[in-house]
ROLODO-65354 format. One record per residue (C-alpha): x, y, z; residue number from 1. Coordinates in steps of 0.5 Angstrom, whole numbers, always signed. Layout:
ROLODO-65354
(lumvex (X Y Z) NUM)
...
//
This chain:
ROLODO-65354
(lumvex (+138 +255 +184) 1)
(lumvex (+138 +248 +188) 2)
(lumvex (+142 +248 +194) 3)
(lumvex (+148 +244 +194) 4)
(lumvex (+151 +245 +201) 5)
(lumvex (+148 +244 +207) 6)
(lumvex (+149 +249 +214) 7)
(lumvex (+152 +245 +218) 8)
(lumvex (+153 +251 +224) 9)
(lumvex (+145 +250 +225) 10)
(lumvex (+139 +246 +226) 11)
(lumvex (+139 +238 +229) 12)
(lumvex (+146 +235 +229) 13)
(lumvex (+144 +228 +228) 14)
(lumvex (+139 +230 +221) 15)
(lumvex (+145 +235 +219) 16)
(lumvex (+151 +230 +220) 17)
(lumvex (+147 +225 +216) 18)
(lumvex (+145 +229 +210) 19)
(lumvex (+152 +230 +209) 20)
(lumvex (+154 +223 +211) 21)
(lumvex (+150 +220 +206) 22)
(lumvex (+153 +224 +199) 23)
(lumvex (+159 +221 +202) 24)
(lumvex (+158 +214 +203) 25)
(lumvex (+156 +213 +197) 26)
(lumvex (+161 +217 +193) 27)
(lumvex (+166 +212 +197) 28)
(lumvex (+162 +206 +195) 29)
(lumvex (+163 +208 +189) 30)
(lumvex (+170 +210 +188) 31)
(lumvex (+171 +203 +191) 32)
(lumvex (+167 +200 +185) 33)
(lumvex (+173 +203 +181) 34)
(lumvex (+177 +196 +183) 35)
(lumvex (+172 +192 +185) 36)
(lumvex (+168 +191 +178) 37)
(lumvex (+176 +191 +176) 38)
(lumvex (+176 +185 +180) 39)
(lumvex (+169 +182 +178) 40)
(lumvex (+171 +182 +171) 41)
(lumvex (+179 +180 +172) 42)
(lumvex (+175 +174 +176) 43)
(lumvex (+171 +173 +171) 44)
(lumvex (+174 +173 +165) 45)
(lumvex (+181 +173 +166) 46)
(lumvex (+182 +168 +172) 47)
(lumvex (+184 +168 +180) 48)
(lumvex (+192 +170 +178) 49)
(lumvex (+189 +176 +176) 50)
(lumvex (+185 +176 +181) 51)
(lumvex (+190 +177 +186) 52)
(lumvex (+193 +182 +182) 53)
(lumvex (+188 +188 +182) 54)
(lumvex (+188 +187 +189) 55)
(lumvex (+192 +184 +194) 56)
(lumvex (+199 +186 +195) 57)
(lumvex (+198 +192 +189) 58)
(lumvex (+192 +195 +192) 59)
(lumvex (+194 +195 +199) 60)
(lumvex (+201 +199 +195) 61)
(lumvex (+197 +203 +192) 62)
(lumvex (+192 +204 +198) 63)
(lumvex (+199 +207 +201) 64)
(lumvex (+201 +211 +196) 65)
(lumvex (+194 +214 +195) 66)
(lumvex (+193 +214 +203) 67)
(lumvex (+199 +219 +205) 68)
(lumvex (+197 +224 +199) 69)
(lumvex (+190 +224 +202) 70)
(lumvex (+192 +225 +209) 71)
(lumvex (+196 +230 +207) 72)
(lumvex (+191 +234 +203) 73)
(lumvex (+186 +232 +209) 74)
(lumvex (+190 +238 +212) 75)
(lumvex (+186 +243 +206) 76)
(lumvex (+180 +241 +208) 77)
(lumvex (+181 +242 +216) 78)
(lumvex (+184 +249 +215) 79)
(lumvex (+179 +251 +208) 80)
(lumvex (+173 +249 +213) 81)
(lumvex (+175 +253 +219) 82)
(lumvex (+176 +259 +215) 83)
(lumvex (+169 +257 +212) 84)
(lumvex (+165 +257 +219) 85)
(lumvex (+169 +263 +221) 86)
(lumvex (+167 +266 +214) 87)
(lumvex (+174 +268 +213) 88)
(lumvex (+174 +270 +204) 89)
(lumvex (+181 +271 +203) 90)
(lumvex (+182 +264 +208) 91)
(lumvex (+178 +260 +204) 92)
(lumvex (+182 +262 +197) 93)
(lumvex (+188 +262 +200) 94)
(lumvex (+187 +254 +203) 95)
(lumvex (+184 +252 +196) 96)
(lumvex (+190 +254 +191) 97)
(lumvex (+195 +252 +196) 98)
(lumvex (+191 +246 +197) 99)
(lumvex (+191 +244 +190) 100)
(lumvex (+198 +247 +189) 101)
(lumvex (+201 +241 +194) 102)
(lumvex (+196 +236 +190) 103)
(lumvex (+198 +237 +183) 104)
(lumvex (+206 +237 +186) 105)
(lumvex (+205 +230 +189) 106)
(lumvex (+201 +227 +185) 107)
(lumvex (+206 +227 +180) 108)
(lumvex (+211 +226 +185) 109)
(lumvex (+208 +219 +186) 110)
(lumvex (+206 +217 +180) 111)
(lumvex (+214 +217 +177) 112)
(lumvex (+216 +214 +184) 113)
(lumvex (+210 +208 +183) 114)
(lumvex (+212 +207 +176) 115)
(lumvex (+219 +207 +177) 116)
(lumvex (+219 +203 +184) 117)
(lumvex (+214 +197 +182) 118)
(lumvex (+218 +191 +181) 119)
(lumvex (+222 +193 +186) 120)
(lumvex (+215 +193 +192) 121)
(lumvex (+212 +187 +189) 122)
(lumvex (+218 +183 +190) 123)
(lumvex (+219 +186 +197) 124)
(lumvex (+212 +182 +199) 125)
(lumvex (+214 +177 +196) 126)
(lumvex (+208 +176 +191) 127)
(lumvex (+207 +170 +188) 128)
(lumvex (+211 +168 +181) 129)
(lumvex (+204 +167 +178) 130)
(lumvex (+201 +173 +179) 131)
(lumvex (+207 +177 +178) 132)
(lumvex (+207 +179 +172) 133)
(lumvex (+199 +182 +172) 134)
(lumvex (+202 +186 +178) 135)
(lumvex (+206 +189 +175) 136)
(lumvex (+202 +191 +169) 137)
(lumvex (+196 +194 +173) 138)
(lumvex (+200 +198 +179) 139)
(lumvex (+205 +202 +172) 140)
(lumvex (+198 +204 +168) 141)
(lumvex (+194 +205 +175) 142)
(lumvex (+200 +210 +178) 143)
(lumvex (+200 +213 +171) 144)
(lumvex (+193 +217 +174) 145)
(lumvex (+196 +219 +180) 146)
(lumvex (+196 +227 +179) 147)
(lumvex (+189 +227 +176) 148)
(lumvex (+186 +222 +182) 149)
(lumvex (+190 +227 +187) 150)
(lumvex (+186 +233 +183) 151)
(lumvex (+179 +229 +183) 152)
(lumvex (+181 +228 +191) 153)
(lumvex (+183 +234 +194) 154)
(lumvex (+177 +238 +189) 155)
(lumvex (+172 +234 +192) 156)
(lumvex (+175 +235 +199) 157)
(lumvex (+175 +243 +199) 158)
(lumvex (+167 +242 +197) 159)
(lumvex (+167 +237 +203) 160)
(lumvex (+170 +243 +206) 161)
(lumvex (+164 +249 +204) 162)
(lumvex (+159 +243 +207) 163)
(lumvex (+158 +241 +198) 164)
(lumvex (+158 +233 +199) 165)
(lumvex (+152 +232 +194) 166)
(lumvex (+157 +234 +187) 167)
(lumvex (+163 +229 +189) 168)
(lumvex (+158 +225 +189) 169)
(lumvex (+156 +226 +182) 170)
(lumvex (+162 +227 +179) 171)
(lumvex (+163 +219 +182) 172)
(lumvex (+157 +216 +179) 173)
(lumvex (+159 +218 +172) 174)
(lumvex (+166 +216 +173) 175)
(lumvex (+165 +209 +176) 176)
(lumvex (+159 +208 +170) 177)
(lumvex (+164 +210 +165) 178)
(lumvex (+170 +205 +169) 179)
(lumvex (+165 +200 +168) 180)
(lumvex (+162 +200 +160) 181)
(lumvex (+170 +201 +160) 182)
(lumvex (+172 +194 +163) 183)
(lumvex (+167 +190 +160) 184)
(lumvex (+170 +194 +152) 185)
(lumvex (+177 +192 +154) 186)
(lumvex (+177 +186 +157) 187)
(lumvex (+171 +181 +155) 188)
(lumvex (+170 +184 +148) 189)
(lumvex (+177 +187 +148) 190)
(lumvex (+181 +181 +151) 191)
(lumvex (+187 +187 +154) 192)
(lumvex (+187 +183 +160) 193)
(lumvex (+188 +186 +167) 194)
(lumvex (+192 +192 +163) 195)
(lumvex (+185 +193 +160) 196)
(lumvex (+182 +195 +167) 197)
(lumvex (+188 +198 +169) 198)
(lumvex (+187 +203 +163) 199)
(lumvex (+179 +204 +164) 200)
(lumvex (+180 +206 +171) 201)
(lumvex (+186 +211 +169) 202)
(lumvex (+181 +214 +164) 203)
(lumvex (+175 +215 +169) 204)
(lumvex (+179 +218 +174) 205)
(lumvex (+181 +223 +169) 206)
(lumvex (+174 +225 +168) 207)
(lumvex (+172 +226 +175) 208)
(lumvex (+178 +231 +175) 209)
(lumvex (+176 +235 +169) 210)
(lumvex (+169 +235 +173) 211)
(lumvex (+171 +237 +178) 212)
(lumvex (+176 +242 +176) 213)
(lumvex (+171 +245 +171) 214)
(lumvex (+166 +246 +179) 215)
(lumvex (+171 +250 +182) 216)
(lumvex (+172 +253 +176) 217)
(lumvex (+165 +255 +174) 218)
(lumvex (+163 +258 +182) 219)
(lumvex (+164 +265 +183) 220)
(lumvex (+164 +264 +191) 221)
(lumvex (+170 +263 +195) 222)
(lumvex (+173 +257 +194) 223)
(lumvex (+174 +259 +185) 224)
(lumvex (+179 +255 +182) 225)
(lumvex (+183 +257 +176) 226)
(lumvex (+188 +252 +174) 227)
(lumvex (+192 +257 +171) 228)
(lumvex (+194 +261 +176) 229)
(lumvex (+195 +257 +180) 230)
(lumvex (+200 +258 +186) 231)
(lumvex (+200 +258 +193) 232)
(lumvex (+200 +263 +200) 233)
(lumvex (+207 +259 +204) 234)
(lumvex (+204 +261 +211) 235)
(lumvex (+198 +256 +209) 236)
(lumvex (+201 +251 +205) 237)
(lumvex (+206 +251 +212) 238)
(lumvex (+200 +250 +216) 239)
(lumvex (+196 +245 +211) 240)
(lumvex (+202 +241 +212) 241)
(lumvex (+203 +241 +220) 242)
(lumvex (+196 +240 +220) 243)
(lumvex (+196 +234 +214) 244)
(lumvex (+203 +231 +215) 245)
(lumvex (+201 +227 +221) 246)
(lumvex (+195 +225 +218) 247)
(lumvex (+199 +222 +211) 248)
(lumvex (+203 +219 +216) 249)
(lumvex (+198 +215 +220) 250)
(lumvex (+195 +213 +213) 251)
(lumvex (+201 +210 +212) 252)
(lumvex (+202 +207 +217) 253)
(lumvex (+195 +203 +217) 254)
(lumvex (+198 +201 +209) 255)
(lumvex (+204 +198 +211) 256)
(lumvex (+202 +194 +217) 257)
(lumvex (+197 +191 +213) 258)
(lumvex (+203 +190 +208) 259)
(lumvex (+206 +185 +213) 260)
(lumvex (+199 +182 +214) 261)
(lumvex (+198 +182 +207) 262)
(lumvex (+206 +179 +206) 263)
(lumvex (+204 +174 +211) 264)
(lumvex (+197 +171 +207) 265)
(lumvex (+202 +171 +200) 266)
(lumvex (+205 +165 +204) 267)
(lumvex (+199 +161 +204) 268)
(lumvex (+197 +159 +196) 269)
(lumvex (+195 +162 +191) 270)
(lumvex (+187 +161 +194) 271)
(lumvex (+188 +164 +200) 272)
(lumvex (+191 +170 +196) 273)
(lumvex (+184 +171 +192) 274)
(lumvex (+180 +170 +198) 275)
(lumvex (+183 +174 +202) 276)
(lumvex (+183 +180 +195) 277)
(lumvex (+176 +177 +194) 278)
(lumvex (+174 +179 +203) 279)
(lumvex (+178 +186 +201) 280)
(lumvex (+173 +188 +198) 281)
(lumvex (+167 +186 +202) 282)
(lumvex (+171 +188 +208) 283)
(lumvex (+171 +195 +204) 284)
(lumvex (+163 +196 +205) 285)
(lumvex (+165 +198 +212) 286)
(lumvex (+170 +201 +212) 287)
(lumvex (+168 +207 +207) 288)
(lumvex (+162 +207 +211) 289)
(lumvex (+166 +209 +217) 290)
(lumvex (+171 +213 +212) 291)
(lumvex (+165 +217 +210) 292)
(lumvex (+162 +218 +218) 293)
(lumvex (+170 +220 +219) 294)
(lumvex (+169 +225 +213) 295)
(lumvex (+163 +228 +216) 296)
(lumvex (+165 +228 +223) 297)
(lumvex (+171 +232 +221) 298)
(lumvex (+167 +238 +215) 299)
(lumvex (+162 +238 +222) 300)
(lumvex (+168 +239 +227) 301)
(lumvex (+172 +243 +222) 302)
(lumvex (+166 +249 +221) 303)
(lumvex (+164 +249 +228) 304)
(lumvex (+171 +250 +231) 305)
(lumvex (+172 +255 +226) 306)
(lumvex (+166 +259 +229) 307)
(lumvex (+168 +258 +236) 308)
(lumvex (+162 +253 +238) 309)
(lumvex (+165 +249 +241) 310)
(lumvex (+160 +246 +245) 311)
(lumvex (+157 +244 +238) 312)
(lumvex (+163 +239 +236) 313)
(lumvex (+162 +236 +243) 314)
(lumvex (+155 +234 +243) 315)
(lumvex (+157 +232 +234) 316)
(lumvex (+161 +227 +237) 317)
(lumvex (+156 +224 +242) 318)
(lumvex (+150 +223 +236) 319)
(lumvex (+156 +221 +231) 320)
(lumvex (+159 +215 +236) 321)
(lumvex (+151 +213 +237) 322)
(lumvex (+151 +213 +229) 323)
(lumvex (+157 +209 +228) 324)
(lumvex (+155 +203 +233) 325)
(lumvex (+148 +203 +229) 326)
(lumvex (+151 +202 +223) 327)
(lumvex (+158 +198 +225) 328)
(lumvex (+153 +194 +228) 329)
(lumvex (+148 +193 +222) 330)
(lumvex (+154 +192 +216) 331)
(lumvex (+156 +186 +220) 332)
(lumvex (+149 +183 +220) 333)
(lumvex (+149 +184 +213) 334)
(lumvex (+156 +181 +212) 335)
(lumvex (+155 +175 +216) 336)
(lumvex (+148 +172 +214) 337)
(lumvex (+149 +175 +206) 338)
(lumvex (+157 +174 +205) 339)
(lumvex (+156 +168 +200) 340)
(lumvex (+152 +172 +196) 341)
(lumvex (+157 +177 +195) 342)
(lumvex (+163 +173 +194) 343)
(lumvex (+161 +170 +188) 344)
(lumvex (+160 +177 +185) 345)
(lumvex (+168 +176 +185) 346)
(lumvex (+169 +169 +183) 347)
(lumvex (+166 +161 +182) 348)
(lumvex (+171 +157 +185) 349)
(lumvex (+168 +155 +191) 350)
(lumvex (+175 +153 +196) 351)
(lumvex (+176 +161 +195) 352)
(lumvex (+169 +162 +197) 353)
(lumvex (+170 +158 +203) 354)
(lumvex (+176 +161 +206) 355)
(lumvex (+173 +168 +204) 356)
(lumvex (+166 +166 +209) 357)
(lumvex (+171 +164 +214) 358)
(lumvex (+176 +170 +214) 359)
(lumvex (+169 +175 +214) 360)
(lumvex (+166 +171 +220) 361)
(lumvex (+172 +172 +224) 362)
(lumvex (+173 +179 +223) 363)
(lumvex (+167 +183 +222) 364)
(lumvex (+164 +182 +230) 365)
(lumvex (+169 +186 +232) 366)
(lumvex (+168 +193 +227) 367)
(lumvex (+164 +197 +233) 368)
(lumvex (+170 +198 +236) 369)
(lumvex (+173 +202 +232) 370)
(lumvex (+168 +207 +233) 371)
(lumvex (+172 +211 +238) 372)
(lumvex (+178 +212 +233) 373)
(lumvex (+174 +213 +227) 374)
(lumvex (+170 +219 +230) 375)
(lumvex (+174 +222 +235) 376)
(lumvex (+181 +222 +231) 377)
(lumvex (+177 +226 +225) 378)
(lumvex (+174 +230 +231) 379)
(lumvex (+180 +232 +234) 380)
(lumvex (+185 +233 +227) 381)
(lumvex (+179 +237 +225) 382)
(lumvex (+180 +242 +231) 383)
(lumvex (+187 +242 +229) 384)
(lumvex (+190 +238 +233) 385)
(lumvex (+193 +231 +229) 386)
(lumvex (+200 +230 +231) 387)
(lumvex (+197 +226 +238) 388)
(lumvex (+192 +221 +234) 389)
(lumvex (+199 +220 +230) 390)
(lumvex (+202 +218 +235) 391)
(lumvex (+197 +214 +238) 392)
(lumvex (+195 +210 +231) 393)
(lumvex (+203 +208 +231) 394)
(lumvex (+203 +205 +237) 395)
(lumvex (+196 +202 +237) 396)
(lumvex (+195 +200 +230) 397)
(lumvex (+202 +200 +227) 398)
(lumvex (+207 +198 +231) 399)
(lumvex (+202 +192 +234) 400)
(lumvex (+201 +190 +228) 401)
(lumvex (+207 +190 +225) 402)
(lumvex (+211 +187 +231) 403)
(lumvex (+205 +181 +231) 404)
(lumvex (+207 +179 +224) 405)
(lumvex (+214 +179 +226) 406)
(lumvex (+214 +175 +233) 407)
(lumvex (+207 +172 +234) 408)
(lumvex (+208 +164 +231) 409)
(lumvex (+202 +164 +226) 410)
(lumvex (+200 +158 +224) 411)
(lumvex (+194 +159 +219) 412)
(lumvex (+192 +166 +216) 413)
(lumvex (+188 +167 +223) 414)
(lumvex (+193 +168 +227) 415)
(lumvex (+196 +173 +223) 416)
(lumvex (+189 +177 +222) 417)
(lumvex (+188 +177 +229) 418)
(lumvex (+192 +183 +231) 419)
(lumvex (+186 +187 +226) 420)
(lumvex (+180 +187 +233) 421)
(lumvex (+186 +187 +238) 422)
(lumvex (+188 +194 +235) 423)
(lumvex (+182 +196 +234) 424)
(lumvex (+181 +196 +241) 425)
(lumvex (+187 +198 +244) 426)
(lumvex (+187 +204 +239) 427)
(lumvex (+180 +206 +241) 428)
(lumvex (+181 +206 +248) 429)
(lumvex (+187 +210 +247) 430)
(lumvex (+183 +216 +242) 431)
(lumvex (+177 +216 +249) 432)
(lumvex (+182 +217 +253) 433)
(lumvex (+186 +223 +250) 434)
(lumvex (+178 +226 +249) 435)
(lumvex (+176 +224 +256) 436)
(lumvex (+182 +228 +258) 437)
(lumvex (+181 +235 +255) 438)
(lumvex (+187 +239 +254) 439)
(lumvex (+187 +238 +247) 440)
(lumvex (+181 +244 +246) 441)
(lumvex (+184 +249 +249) 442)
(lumvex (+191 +248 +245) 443)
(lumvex (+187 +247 +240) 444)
(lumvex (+183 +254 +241) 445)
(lumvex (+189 +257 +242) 446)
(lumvex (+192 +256 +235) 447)
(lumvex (+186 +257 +232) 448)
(lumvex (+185 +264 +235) 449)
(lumvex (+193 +266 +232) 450)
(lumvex (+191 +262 +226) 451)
(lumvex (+185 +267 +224) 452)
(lumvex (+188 +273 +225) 453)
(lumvex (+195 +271 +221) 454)
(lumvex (+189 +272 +215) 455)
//
């Protein structure tokens, strides 16, 4: 049988980091391709109002939404990995179900809350009249998807967990070509507008969920799943949410930092909103590349802690910091000298265009340095310890931001994204410095040692 996993408690740490960082990336740069061939068809075909509707304020909503049921799932992928590295069965099982159980319960609670909830969130950004109503109409059918979006990730998350990162990615290239067939079907034969992007997106998460159901399913190893019985074990799921809930938390703060920003930027004009939508989705080739780097780092961390080798964690974060300045630094190239080029992916009208260059160039120097947030917040939650990178995104990043739009005078667009490199700074100074300072792996170690026998 083709291996699928790799062994990530053995062998050079750069070459195994990679193999599995690489299946992640893409699979991110596919799930991104969800709402940016959204947003190329409603660009397109539809036209900037509706441009600003799938992204802008909805997605920054819906990235909240998505972010704190993932964080909170990111809790799972901690505990089934160090089991996994251990070569703990029943933990590995337990972590899955409980895992699952807490997915499928707030995937629904979210999607009942969004639907109810989305005139009164986009009011409250102050979305313009004119992009209003395909706000609307997008978040509902989107939030609609929700608990088969919560399966898909926290599925894809357990094969993570076992060192399996190449079947998520699969599982996604058949969904985003699906999104894609789909899109152009509604909307530039079928004429159904942004509730026909909406509606294709729901339906192609609901196909990589069945996927990978059916992989969880199928295995006869200790990561089974079967819908059917599902349930949960009290003291993991306990500890998944110990472990998770800081992390959805620190996802929500990131979201409703940029919900001010992005309350800030709806008051400059319609142009403005679609450049900046447009700028998003550029923005976001970084930032999945630092996700997937993030993920690999915590699947790394997560199986070596788990096996007591803790001076492999130590050295993963060294070659990992290395290959996250390697590649910030390359992405950012790419942006500055071929940022036109994808704009007009997303639309003709060259003043949107412009502003969008103008917003890229200013912003994407400073992406090297987030390293230190990126890698050592996912090393250090893989480890068990996620409370502390909390608390510190908070200040850093969320209460900066925030209080940056409330009472630094911003004149244009820029001053109010300047807060964006100067949290990332401060944030990842803050993160090298609780590292440096040690005496979070001996509490971790701790935790764990009563962890593995409570099993």
């Amino acid at each position: 049988m083709r291996k699928v996993k790799n062994d990530l408690l053995n062998g050079v740490i750069y070459q195994q980091i990679l193999l599995f960082f690489f299946p992640v990336l893409f699979g991110t740069l596919f799930q991104q391709l969800y709402n940016t061939a959204d947003a190329i068809v409603v660009g397109n075909f539809v036209g900037k109002e509706a441009l600003g509707a799938v992204g802008g304020s909805t997605g920054t909503v819906i990235n909240l939404l998505v972010g704190f049921v993932t964080g909170l799932s990111s809790g799972a992928t901690v505990i089934i990995a160090q089991y996994y590295g251990s070569r703990q069965k029943d933990g590995v099982e337990k972590g899955v179900y409980s895992a699952m159980f807490l997915a499928i319960s707030l995937g629904a609670l979210l999607m009942a809350c969004g639907i109810i909830l989305a005139p009164w969130i986009l009011r409250t950004l102050n979305v313009p009249d004119a992009i209003y109503p395909y706000s609307l109409q997008y978040m509902r059918i989107y939030m609609s998807g929700m608990i088969a979006s919560m399966i898909y990730n926290t599925g894809a998350g357990v094969l993570r967990a076992v060192g399996d990162s190449k079947r998520p990615l699969f599982f996604l290239i058949i969904s985003c070509i699906t999104n894609i067939i789909l899109d152009v079907l509604f909307v530039a034969f079928g004429g159904m507008g942004v509730t026909g992007v909406a509606i294709a997106t729901v339906i192609s998460q609901l196909i990589s969920c069945l996927l990978t159901l059916q992989t969880l399913y199928i295995t006869h190893e200790s990561y089974h799943f079967d819908i059917r019985r599902l349930h949960y074990d009290p003291k993991i799921l306990k500890r998944i949410i110990v472990i998770g809930l800081p992390t959805g938390i620190q996802s929500v703060l990131y979201s409703v930092a940029n919900l001010f920003i992005q309350s800030s930027v709806n008051s400059y004009g319609t142009d403005t909103v679609a450049a900046y939508t447009a700028f998003g989705k550029i923005d976001a080739l970084f930032w999945n590349a630092s996700g997937a780097l993030g993920t690999a780092m915590l699947t790394f961390s997560g199986q070596n802690f788990g096996a007591g080798n803790t001076e492999r964690v130590r050295r993963g974060i060294m070659e990992g910091t290395i290959m996250y300045l390697l590649m910030s630094g390359a992405i950012a190239a790419i942006c500055w000298f071929g940022g036109p080029v994808l704009y007009r992916l997303f639309t003709p009208d060259q003043e949107v265009i412009r502003i969008g260059m103008s917003l890229l160039r200013f912003l994407c120097p400073f992406w090297p340095a987030f390293v230190f947030v990126e890698i050592l917040s996912s090393s250090i939650r893989a480890c068990g310890d996620s409370l502390v990178p909390m608390l510190m995104t908070a200040l850093g990043i969320g209460a900066l931001r925030i209080l940056w739009i409330l009472f630094y005078p911003s004149q244009t667009i820029f001053d109010s994204l300047l807060c964006y490199p100067i949290s990332w700074i401060l944030t990842s100074l803050l993160f090298l410095g609780y590292y440096l300072q040690g005496g979070w792996l001996k509490r971790s170690t701790d935790q764990r040692s009563r962890m593995m026998q409570a099993v």
